[in-house]
Structures are given as C-alpha cells and as structure tokens.
N, C-alpha and C positions, 0 to 999 in steps of 0.2 A: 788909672783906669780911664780909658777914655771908649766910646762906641761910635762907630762910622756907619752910617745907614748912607749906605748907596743904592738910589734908584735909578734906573740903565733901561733902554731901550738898544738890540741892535740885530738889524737884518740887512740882508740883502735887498737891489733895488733894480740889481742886474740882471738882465732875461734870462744868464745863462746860473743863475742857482735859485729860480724861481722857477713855479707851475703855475702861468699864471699870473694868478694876482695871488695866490699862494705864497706865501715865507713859512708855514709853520714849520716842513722839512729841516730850514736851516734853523729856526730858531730851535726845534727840537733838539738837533745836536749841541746847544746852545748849554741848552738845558742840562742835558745828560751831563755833560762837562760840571757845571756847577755842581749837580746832583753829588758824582763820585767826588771831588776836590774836600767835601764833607764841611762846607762854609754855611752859615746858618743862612735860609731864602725864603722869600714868599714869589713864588711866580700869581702875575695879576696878568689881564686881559690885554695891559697897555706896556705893559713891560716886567723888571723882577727886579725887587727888594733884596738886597742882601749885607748883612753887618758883619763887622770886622773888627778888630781892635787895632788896627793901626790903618794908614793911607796907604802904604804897601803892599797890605794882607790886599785890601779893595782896588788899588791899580792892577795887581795881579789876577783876578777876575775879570776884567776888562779887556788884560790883556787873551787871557784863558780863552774868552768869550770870542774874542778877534780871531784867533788861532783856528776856532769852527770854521768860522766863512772864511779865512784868508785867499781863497782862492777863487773868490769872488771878483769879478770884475770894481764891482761898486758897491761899500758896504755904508750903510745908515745907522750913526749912533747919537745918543742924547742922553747926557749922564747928568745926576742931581746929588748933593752929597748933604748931610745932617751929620754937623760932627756935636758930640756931647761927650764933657767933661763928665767925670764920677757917677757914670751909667752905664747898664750894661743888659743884655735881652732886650731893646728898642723895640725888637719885631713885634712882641707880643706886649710888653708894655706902653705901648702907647695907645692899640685899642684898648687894652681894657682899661685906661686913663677916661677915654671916649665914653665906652660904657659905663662906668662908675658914673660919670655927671650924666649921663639918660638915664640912669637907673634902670638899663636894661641890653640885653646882648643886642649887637648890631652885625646884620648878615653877611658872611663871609666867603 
C-alpha cells in the first residue's frame, strides 16, 4: 500500500482563455474533471490536493487536468508530490495528526 498526495497548481496565462486576470472559468472545468474521475481531492485557494495509490493513477490527473486547457495557447503548472509507504487517507489524516498535537480542530 503505498499513498501519493499530489499537490498541482494549473491554469492558463493566455489572453485567449482568460477574463482578465480571471482563470477561475478554466480552472473550474479543471475541477469538474477531477470532481466526475471520482479520485479523492481537496481544492485549496492555491491549487488541489489529490491522492492516489499509485504514480499512474496521479500522472493521469495531470494529464486529465491538461486535457481542460489544452486549447490554451499557454498553460501554467507546478506539481508537488508526498509519496508514503503503508499509508493511506493522507488527505484527512494528516490534519487531524496536526490537530491531535493542538489539541484542537484547525480551520478548514
């Protein structure tokens, strides 16, 4: 058993799938992609958490994620990866690791 927490950032940079200084549009379908694909996630303010059980299952999200903008003139991405052996729910066990030594919930 092994868990891949991948943390990913990716949007457009291109005028032409931007409003703006807007990206939510694209990162929204970004999302919805992950959402249906049924892979466990947290979407954060600066990008979206998501675990896997193999490097496959998570290169595949990336690529998922790319297939939204591909038609993007110029797309922006920054990937982070946390692999762990004989673990598994990452998403949620690691805050409450956090919380457990505050002795107290931390805001989500």
């Amino acid at each position: 058993m092994k868990s891949f927490l991948l943390e990913f950032a990716m949007f457009p940079t291109s005028d032409n799938c931007r409003e703006g200084a807007s990206v939510s549009k694209a990162v929204s379908k970004i999302i919805d992609a992950i959402d249906k694909s049924g892979v466990s996630y947290q979407l954060t303010p600066m990008g979206t958490v998501v675990e896997t059980a193999t490097m496959r299952e998570a290169l595949d999200i990336i690529e998922l994620a790319y297939e939204q903008v591909k038609d993007c003139e110029r797309v922006y991405s920054s990937l982070k990866f946390d692999i762990r052996h004989n673990k598994e729910q990452r998403l949620s066990s690691k805050i409450e690791s956090i919380e457990k030594n505050l002795g107290r919930e931390v805001v989500k």
